[in-house]
C-alpha positions in Angstrom: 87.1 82.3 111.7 83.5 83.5 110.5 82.5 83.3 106.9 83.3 87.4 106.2 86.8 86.6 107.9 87.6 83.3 105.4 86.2 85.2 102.1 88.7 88.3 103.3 91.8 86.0 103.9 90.7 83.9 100.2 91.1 87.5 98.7 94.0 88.9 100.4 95.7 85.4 99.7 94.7 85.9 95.7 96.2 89.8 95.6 99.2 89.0 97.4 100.3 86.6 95.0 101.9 89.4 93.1 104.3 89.7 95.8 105.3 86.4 94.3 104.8 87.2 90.4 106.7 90.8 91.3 109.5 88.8 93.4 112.7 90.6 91.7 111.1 93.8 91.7 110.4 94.0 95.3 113.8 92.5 96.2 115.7 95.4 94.1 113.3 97.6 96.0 114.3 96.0 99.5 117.9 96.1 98.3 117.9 99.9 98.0 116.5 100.2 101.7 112.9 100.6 101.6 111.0 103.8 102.2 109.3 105.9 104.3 107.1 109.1 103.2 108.9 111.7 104.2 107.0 112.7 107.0 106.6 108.9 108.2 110.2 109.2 108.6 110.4 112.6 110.6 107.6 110.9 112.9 109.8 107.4 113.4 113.0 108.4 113.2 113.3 109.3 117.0 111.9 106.3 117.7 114.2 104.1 115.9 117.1 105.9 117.1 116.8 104.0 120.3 117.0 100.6 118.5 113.3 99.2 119.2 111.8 95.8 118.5 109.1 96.2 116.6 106.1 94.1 115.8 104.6 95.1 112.2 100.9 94.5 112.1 100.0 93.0 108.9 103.1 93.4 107.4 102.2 92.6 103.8 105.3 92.9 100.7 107.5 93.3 104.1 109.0 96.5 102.2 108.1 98.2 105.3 110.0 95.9 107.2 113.4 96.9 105.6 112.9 100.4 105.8 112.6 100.1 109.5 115.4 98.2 110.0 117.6 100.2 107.8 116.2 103.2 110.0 117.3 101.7 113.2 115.3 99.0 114.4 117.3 96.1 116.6 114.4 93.5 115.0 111.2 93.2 113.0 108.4 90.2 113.9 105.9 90.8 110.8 102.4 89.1 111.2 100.3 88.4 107.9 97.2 86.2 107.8 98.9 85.6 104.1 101.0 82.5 104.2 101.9 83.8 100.6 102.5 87.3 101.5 104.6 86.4 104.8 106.6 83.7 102.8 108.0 86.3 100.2 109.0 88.6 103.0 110.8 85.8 104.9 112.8 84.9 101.7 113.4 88.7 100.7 114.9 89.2 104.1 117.2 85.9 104.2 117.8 86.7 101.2 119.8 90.3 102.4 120.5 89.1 105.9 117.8 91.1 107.7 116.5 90.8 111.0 113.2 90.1 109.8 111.2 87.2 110.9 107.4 86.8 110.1 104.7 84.8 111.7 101.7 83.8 109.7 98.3 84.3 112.0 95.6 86.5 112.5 95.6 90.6 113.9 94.4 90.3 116.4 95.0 87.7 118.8 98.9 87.5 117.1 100.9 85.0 118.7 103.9 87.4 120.9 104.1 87.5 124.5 103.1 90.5 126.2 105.3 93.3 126.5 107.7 92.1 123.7 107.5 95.3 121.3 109.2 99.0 121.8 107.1 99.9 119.1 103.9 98.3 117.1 104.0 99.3 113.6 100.6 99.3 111.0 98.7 100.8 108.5 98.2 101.2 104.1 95.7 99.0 104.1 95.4 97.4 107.4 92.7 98.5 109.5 90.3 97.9 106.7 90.5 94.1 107.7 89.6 95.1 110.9 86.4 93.1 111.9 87.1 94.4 115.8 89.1 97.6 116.3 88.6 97.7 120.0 89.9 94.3 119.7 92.7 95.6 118.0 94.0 98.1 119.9 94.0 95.6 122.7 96.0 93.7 120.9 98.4 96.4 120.3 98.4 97.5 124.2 99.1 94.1 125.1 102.4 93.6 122.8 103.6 96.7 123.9 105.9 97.2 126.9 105.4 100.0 129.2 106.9 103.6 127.1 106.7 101.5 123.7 104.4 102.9 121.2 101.9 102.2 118.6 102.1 104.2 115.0 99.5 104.0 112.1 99.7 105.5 108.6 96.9 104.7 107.0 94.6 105.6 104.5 92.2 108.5 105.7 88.4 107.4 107.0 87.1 109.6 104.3 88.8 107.6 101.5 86.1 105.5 100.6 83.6 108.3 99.6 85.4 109.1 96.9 85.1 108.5 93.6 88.1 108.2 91.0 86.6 110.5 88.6 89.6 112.8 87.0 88.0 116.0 86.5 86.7 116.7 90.3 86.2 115.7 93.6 82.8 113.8 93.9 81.1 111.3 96.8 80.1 108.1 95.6 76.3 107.6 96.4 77.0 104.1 97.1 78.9 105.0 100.0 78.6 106.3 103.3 81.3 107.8 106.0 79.0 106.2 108.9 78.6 102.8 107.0 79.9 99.2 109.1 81.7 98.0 106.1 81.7 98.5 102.0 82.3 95.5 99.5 85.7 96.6 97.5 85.1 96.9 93.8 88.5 98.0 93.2 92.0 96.9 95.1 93.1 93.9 95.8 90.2 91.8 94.9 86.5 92.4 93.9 84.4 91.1 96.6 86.2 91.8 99.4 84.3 93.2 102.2 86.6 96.4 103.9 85.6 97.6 107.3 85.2 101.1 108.0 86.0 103.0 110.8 86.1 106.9 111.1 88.0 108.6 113.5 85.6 108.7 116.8 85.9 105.3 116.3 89.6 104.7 116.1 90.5 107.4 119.0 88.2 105.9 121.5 89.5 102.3 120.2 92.7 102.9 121.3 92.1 105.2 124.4 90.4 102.5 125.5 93.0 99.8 125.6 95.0 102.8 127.5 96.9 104.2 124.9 97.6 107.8 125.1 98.0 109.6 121.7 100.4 111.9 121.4 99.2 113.8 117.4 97.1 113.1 114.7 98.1 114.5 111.2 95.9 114.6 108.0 97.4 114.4 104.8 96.1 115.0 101.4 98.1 112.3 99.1 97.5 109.2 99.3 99.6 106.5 100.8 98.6 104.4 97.6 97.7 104.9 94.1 97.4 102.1 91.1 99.8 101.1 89.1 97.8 101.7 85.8 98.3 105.7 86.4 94.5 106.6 87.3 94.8 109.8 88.3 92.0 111.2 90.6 91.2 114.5 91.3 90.2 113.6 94.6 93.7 113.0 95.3 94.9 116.1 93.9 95.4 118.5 97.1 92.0 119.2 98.4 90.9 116.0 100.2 92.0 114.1 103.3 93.6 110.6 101.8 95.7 109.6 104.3 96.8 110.2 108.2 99.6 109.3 111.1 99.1 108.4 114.8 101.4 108.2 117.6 100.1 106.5 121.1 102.1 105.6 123.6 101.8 102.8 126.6 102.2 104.5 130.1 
């Protein structure tokens, strides 16, 4: 683990204590059956109608994890880099009697035997730890069995140009949509260093570890906004904040 990769895992450690400090919430929030956005769920219902195993990517608060399972899945294996993040899940699951387990190590190179998934699940927030996407997809290829699929909903490329003024749309100058990587000054931790990738990037990435994709949607709302009640304009309607893929292992 390089020096960028230890700094990243210090600071995802550090923001997902909260998932510790907001413990009850999140439970009463798992209780009531997790959620998809709406068109998430039109996407992954027809999937989970057939009962898949699914692997979850980064799996975070593990809120995703319930709302798959309520949705259909046979069983979810999270993987978090977060010891402190995967150990709130775990108990949030036992807790309800989920089939939910979690497996703390890094994406990718996650410990599961090949061909073990009907479905890879990923995204808010994920692919910006992303050192090595092509890496990545691999990864994802590799868990899946033949027919299974990989789906990402994830924050759009464009995302970090903007700024979070409230009265219009503007770029940041800081920024770029080209750029390797940007250092976070916002969410989860100042300091962080987020990799970018735009979408050339993340087609070919998964193409290449012989994926077909099957659509690409755009969305203007974004899959996340802070709990303080900023309000930008950029996410107001007139921007690309978010987006969904569907690939699928021949």
């Amino acid at each position: 683990m390089d020096k960028v990769v230890r700094s990243n895992r210090v600071a995802w450690e550090k923001a997902s204590t909260k998932h510790v400090r907001q413990y009850d919430d999140l439970l009463e929030q798992a209780r009531s059956g997790g959620r998809f956005f709406p068109r998430e769920a039109e996407i992954l219902q027809p999937l989970l109608d057939d009962h898949p195993t699914v692997v979850h990517f980064q799996s975070g608060h593990g809120l995703d994890d319930v709302a798959l399972v309520n949705a259909g899945a046979r069983q979810v294996v999270g993987v978090d880099y977060s010891e402190v993040a995967a150990g709130a899940a775990h108990r949030r699951a036992a807790e309800l009697g989920l089939a939910c387990q979690y497996v703390v190590a890094e994406v990718p190179g996650v410990p599961i035997r090949d061909g073990a998934a009907d479905l890879v699940y990923t995204g808010k927030g994920a692919l910006i730890w992303m050192r090595d996407l092509g890496a990545w997809a691999a990864d994802a290829a590799r868990v899946l069995r033949p027919g299974g699929h990989l789906f990402v909903y994830e924050a759009h490329p464009a995302v970090p140009l903007w700024t979070w003024d409230s009265d219009e749309p503007r770029i940041r100058p800081d920024r770029s949509y080209f750029a390797a990587s940007h250092v976070n000054d916002t969410f989860p931790a100042n300091g962080a260093q987020e990799w970018q990738w735009n979408f050339g990037q993340l087609v070919t990435a998964i193409v290449a570890a012989g994926l077909q994709i099957e659509f690409l949607e755009e969305y203007a709302e974004p899959f996340w906004r802070p709990a303080d009640g900023t309000d930008a304009a950029a996410w107001n309607g007139r921007l690309p904040n978010a987006y969904a893929l569907l690939a699928r292992r021949p």
